[in-house]
KOLLOKE-754702 format. One record per residue (C-alpha): residue number from 1; residue in one letter; x, z, y. Coordinates in nm, 4 decimals. Example, Ala and Ser with C-alpha at 12.3 -4.5 7.8 and 13.67 -1.06 7.14 Angstrom:
BEGIN
i_aa_east_up_north
1_A_1.2300_0.7800_-0.4500
2_S_1.3670_0.7140_-0.1060
This chain:
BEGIN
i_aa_east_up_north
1_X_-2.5829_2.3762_-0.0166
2_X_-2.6082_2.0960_0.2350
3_X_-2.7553_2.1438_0.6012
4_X_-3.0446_1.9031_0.7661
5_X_-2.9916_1.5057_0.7651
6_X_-2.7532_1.3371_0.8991
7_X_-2.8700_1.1751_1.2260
8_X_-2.8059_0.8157_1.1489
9_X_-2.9794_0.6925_1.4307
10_X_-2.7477_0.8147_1.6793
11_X_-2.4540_0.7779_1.4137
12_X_-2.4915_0.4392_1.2289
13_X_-2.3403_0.3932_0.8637
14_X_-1.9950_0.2391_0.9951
15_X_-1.9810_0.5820_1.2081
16_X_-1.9498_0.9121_1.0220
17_X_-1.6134_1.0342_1.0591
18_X_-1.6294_0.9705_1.4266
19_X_-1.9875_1.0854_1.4635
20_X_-1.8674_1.3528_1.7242
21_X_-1.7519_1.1228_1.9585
22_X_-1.4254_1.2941_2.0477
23_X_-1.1526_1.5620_1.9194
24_X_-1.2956_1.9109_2.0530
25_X_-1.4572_2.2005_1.8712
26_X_-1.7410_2.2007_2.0853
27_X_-1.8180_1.8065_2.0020
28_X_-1.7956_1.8463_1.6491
29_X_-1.9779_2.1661_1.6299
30_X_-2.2959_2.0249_1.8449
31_X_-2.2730_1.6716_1.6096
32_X_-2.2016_1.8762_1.2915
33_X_-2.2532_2.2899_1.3396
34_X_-2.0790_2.5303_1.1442
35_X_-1.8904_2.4992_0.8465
36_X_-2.0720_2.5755_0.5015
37_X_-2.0153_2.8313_0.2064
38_X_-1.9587_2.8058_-0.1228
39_X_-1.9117_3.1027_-0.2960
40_X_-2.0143_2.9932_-0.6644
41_X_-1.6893_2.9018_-0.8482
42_X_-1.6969_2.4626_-0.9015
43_X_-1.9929_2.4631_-0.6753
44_X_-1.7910_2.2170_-0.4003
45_X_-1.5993_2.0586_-0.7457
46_X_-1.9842_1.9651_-0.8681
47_X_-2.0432_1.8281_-0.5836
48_X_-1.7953_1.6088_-0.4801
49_X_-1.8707_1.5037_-0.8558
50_X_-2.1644_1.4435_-0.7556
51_X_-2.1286_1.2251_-0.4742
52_X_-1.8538_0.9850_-0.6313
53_X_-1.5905_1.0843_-0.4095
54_X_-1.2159_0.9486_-0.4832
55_X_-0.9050_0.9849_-0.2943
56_X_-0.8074_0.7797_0.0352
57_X_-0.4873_0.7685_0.0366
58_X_-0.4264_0.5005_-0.2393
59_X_-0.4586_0.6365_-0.5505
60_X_-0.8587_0.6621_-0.5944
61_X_-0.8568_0.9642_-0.8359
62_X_-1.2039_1.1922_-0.8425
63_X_-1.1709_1.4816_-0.6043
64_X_-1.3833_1.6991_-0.7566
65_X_-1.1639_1.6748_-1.0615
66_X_-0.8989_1.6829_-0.8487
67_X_-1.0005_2.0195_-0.7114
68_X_-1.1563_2.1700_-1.0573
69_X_-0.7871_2.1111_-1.1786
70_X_-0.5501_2.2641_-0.9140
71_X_-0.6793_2.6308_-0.9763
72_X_-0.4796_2.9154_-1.1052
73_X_-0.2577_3.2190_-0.9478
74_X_-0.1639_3.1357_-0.5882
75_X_-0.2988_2.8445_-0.5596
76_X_-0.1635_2.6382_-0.2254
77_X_-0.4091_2.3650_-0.0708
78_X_-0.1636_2.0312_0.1839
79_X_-0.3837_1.8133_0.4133
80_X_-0.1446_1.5122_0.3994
81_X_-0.1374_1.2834_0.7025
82_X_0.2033_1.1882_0.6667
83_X_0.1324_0.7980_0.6435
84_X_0.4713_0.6529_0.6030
85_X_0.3275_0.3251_0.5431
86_X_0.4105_0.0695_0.8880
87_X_0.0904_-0.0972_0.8194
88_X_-0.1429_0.2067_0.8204
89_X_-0.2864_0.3925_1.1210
90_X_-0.5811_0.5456_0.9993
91_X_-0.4750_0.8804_0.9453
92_X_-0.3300_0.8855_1.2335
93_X_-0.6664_0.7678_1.4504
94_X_-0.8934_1.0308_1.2109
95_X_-0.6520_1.3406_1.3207
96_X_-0.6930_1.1901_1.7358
97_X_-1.0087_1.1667_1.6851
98_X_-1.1747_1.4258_1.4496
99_X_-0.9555_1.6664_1.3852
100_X_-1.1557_1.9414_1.3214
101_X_-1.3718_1.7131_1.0358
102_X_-1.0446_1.7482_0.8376
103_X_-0.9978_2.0925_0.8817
104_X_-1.3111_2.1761_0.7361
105_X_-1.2434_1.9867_0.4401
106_X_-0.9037_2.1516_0.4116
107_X_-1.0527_2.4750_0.4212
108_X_-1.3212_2.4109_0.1994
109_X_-1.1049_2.2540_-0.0642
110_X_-0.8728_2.5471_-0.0199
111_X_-1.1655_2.7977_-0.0635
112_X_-1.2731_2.6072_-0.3801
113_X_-0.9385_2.6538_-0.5669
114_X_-0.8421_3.0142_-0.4364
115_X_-0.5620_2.8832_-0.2505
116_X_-0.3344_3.1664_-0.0578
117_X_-0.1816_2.9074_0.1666
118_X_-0.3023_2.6387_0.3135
119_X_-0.0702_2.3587_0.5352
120_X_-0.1432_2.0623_0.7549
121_X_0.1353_1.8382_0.6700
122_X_0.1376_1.5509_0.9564
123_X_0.3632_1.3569_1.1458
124_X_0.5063_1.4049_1.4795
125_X_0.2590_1.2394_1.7192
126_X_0.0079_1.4472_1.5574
127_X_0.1500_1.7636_1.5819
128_X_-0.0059_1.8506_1.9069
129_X_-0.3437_1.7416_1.8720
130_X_-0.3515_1.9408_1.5104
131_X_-0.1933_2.2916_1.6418
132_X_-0.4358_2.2038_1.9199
133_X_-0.7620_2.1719_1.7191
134_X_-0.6082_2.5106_1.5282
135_X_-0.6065_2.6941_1.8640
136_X_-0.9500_2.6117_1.9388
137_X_-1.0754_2.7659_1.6698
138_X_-0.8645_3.0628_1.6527
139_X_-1.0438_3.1460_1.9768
140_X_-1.3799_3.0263_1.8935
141_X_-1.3272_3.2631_1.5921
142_X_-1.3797_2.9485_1.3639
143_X_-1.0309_2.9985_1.1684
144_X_-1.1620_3.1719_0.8337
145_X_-0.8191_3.1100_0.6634
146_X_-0.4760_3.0231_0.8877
147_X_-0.3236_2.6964_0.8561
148_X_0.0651_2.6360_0.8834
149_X_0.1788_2.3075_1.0176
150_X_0.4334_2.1179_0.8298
151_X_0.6164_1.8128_1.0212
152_X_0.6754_1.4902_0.8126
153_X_0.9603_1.2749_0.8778
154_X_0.8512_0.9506_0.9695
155_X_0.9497_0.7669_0.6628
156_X_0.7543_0.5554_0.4099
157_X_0.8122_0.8265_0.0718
158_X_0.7564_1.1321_0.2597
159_X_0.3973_1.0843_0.2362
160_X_0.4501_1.0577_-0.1906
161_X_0.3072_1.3767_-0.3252
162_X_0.6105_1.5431_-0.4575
163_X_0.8125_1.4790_-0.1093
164_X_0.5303_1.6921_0.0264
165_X_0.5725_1.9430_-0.1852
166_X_0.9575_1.9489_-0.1623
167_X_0.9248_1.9667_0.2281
168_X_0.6518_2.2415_0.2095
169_X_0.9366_2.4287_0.0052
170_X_1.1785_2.3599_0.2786
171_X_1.3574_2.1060_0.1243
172_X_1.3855_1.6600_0.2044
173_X_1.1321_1.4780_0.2043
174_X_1.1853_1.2636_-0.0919
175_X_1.0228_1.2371_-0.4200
176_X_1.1519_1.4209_-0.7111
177_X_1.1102_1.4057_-1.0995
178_X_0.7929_1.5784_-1.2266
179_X_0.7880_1.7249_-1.5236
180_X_0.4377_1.8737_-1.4792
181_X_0.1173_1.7801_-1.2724
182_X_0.1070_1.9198_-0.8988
183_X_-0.1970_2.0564_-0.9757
184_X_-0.0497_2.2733_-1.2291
185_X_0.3087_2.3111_-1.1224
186_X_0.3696_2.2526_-0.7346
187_X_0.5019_2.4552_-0.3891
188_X_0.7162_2.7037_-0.6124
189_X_0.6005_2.6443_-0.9111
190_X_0.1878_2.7433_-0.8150
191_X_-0.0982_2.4968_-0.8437
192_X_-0.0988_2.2480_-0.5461
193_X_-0.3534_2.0168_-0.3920
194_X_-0.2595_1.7351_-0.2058
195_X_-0.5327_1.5590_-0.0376
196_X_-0.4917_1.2907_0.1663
197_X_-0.6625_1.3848_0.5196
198_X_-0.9349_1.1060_0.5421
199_X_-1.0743_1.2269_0.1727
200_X_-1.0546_1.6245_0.3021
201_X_-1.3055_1.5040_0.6368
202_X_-1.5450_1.3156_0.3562
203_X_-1.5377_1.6567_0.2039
204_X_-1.6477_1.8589_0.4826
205_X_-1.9015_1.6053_0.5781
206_X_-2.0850_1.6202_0.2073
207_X_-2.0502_1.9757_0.2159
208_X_-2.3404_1.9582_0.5032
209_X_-2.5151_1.6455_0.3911
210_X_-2.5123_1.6479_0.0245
211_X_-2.4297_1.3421_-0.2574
212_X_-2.7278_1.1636_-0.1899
213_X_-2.6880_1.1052_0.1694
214_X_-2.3161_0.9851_0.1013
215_X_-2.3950_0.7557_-0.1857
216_X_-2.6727_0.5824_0.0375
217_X_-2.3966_0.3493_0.1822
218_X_-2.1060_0.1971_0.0061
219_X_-2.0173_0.0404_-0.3504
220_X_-2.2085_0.2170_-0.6344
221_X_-1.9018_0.2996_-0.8438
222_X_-1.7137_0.4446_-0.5321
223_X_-1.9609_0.5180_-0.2532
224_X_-1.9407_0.6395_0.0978
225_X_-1.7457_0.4227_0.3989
226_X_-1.3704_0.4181_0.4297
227_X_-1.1135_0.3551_0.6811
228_X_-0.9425_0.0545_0.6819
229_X_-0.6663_-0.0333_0.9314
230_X_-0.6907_-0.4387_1.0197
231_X_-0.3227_-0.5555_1.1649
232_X_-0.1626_-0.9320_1.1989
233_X_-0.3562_-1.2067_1.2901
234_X_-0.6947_-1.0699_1.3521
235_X_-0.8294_-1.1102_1.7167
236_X_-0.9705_-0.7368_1.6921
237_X_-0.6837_-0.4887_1.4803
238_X_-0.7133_-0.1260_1.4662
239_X_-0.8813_0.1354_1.2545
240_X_-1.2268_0.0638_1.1529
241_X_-1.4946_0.2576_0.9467
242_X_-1.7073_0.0448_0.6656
243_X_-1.8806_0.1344_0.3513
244_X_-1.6771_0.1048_0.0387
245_X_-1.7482_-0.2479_-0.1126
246_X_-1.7201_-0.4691_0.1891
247_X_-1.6640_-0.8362_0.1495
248_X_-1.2927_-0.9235_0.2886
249_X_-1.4181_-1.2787_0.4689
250_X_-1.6395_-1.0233_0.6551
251_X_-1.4204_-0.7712_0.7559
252_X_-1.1865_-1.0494_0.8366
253_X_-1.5121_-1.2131_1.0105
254_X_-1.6852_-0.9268_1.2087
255_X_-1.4906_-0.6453_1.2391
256_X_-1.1426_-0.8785_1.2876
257_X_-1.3160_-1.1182_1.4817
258_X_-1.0981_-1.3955_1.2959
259_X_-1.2169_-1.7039_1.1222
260_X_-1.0955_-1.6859_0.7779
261_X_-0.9917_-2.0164_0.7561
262_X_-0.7328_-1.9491_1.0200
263_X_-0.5419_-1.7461_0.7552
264_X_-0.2907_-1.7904_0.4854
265_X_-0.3344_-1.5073_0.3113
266_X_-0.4288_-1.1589_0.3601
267_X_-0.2007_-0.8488_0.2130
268_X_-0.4441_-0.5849_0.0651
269_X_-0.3225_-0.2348_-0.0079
270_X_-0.0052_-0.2396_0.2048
271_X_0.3262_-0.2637_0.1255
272_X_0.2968_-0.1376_-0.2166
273_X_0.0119_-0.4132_-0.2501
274_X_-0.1565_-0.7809_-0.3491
275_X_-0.1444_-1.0671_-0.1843
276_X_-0.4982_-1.2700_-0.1570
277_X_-0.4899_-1.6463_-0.0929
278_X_-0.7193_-1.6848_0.2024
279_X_-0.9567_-1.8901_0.0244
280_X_-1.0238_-1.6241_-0.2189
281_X_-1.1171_-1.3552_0.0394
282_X_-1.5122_-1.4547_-0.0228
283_X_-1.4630_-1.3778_-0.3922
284_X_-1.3404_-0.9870_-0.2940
285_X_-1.4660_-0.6821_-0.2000
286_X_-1.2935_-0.3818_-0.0487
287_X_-1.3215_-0.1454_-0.3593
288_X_-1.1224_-0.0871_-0.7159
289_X_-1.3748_-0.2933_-0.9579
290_X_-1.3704_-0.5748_-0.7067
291_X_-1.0328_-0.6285_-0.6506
292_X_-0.9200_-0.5618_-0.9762
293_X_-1.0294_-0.8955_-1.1071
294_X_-0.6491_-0.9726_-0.9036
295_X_-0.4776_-0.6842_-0.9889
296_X_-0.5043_-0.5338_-0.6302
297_X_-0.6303_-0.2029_-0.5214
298_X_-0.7470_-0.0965_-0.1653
299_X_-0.5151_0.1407_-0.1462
300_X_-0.4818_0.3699_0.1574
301_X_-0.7069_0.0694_0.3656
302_X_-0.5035_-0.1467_0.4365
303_X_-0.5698_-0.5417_0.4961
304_X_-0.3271_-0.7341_0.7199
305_X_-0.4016_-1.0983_0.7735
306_X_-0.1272_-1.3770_0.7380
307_X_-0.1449_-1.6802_0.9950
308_X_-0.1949_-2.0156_0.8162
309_X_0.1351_-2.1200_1.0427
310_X_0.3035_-1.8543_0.9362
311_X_0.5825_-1.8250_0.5970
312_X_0.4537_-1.6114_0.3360
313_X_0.7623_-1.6339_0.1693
314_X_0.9529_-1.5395_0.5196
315_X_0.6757_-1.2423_0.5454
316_X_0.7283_-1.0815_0.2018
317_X_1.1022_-1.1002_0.2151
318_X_1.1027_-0.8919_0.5101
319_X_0.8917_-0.6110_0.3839
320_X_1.0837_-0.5766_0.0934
321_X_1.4312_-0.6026_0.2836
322_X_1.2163_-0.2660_0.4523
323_X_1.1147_-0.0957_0.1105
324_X_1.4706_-0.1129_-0.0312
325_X_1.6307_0.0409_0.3225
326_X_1.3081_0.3380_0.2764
327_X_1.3882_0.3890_-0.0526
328_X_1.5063_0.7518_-0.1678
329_X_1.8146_0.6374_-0.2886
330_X_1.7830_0.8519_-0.6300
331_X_1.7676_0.6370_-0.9019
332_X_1.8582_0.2988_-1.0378
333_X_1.5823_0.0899_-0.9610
334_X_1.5743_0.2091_-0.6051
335_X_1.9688_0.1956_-0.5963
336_X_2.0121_-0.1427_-0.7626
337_X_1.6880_-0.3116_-0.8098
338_X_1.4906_-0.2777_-0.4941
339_X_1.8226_-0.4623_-0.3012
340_X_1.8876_-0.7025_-0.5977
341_X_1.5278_-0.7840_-0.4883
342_X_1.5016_-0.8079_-0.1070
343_X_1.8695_-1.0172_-0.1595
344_X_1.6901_-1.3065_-0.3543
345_X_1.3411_-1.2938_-0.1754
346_X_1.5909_-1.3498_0.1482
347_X_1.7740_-1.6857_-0.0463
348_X_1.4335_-1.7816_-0.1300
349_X_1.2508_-1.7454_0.2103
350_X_1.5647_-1.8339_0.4723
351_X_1.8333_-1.9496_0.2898
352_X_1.9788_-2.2217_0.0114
353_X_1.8230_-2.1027_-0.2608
354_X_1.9124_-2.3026_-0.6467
355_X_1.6836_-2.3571_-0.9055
356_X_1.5974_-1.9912_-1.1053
357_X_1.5595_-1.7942_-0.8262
358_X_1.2096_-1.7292_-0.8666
359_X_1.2460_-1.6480_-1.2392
360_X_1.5116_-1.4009_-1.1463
361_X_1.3189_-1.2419_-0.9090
362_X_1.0574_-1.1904_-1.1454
363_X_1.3423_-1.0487_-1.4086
364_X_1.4305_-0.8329_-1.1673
365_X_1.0741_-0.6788_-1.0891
366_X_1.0399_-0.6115_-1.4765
367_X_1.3449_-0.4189_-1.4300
368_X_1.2786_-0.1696_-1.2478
369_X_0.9165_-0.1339_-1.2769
370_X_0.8492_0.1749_-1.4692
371_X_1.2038_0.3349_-1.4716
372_X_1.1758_0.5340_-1.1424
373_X_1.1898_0.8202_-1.0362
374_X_0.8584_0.7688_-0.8410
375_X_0.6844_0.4559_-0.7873
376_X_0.8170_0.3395_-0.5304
377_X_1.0189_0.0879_-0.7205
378_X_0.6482_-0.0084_-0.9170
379_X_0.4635_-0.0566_-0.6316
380_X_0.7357_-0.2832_-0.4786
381_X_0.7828_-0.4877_-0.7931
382_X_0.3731_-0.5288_-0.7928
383_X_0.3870_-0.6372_-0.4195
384_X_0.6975_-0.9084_-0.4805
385_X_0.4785_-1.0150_-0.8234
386_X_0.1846_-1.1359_-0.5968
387_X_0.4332_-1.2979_-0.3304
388_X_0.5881_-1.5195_-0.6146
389_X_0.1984_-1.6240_-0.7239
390_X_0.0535_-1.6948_-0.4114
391_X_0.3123_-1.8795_-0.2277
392_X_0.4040_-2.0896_-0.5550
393_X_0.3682_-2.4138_-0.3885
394_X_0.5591_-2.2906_-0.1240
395_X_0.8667_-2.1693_-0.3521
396_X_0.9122_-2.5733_-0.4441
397_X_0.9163_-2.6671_-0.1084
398_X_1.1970_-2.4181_-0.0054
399_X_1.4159_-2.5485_-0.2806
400_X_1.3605_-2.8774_-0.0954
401_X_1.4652_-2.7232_0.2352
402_X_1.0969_-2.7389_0.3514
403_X_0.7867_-2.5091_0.3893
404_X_0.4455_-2.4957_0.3885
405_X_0.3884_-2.3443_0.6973
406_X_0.5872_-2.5785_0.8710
407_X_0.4262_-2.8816_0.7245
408_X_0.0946_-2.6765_0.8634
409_X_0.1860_-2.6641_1.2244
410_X_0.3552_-3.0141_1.2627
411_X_0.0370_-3.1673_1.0811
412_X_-0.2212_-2.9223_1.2144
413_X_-0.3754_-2.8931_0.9028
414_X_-0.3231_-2.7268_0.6011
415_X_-0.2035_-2.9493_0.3050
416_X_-0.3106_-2.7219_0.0569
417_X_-0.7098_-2.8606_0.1554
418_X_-0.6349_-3.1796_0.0174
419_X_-0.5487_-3.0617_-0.2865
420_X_-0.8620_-2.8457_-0.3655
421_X_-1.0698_-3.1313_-0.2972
């Protein structure tokens, strides 16, 4: 069931979750009307299918098998906007902005798995603009199922899917061993789904325009437009919307407004992701096959650009000095490794470091990938893995009390030119 076509001329391709133009019911009901029905069973899961929607909030799995698996007895639906990660402000803009797009694909997604209960699960500055966009349509009589809000503790696990469900419960916010899927066994024991919020406002967006109008933009393999959030040193950061597929020099390019050459590097996929020498970024696209080829992900949208004065080494000790102080605290790797790791990342970037570092570093990211509790300890280990490749020349020079980024500015050019001549 899908409603007329989209009006692209008033709402180009880079602007469909923010077609309404602004946060009320009454904007997003004269851009999008009301909200469909589905009332055969899989008919929403077929669609999304259909359309080649995955998750956007890092992991990239198929909603509509997503959905067609979290059905049984009670049945609970989470819109998570929790967004722990510092680099990431997407969620946040999409719930200022278009509230009520999320909604709808909260409810739908809800109605498509039986769900009895269905929770927003946000952080503080968005409580008010949620329970706000909840009023609105309690009076405009648009509420077909009530919606609890859930506050998230501003913290970079609470946004990990089985912290949600343990807060939902009543319980911390931290992740916890799983013995069984979410889908199967979450909030008490029922069948959970926890969208991120982004993918639940694609989802009430093809439930009016159908597959074919989303796949008409974006990468073939994982279609539509995404959010990405552009921070560091870009002339133009912030939250944009592009189709899926993008080339990085021209995000960097046009919607940064940053020559790449200018750059270092560029982080893509956050905290928990890959490091991209600058003079690679041609060679990328925003999107899984793409990016791949480097063992990086999009993740939740997230591209933050690296000065070419700037130390990457400096750069990536900090974050993870920040991951092992956000860590839950529950298990070894988190206890002992993520620490063991900022410690020696520190030596390396800012202090006397001795010959081995590096490879103990690396020993030490073997460790505790894989043995966590949750993957927070993986997704740091892959992150400190790509700082150790990138910025290999610049490991030597530190040993030699140097750095590359120094050697930049004083010579106001970048050394590494030369040798790619």
């Amino acid at each position: 069931m899908t409603v007329d076509a989209f009006p692209e001329e008033s709402a180009p391709q880079r602007s469909r979750l923010f077609a309404a133009g602004g946060p009320s019911l009454a904007e997003h009901d004269g851009r999008f009307g009301s909200l469909p029905e589905f009332r055969r069973p899989g008919a929403l899961a077929a669609l999304l299918d259909e359309a080649g929607l995955v998750g956007r909030g890092g992991a990239g799995f198929p909603t509509g098998r997503k959905i067609s698996t979290a059905t049984g007895r009670g049945a609970i639906a989470i819109g998570n906007g929790a967004e722990g990660e510092p680099a990431s402000s997407k969620d946040a803009t999409l719930l200022a902005h278009a509230p009520h797009l999320v909604l709808d694909g909260l409810i739908l997604a809800g109605e498509a798995i039986g769900a009895r209960e269905l929770y927003m699960y946000v952080p503080t500055h968005s409580l008010a603009t949620v329970r706000a966009a909840l009023d609105e349509r309690h009076d405009a009589r648009w509420d077909r199922h009530h919606v609890k809000v859930i506050e998230a503790p501003d913290a970079f696990v609470a946004g990990e899917k089985s912290a949600v469900v343990s807060r939902v419960e009543g319980g911390p916010a931290l992740p916890r061993d799983q013995f069984a899927s979410t889908a199967v066994s979450g909030v008490r024991g029922r069948p959970t789904l926890v969208q991120n919020v982004e993918t639940l406002a694609h989802i009430g967006l093809i439930a009016r325009y159908g597959p074919r109008w989303f796949r008409s933009v974006g990468e073939p393999s994982e279609p539509g437009t995404m959010l990405v959030t552009l921070s560091g040193a870009v002339r133009a950061g912030g939250v944009v919307e592009v189709p899926t597929g993008v080339s990085i020099a021209e995000l960097i390019s046009h919607d940064g407004g940053t020559d790449p050459g200018t750059l270092r590097s560029v982080l893509v996929g956050g905290y928990h992701g890959t490091w991209l020498p600058a003079a690679s970024l041609g060679d990328f696209q925003l999107c899984r096959p793409s990016l791949a080829r480097a063992g990086a992900s999009p993740g939740a949208g997230i591209v933050h650009a690296l000065a070419i004065g700037d130390c990457g080494l400096a750069r990536s000790a900090d974050i993870v000095t920040y991951l092992a102080e956000q860590s839950a605290g529950q298990c070894g790797p988190c206890i002992n490794g993520l620490p063991r790791l900022a410690q020696l990342l520190t030596d390396l970037a800012y202090g006397t470091t001795i010959p081995g570092t590096a490879t103990e570093i690396r020993r030490i990211a073997d460790l505790v990938d894989g043995r966590g509790s949750c993957r927070h300890p993986d997704g740091t280990a892959r992150f400190v893995r790509s700082a150790l490749d990138v910025f290999a020349s610049d490991i030597l020079l530190h040993n030699d009390g140097q750095c590359e980024a120094l050697l930049t500015t004083a010579t106001g050019h970048d050394s590494r030119k030369e040798s790619r001549v």
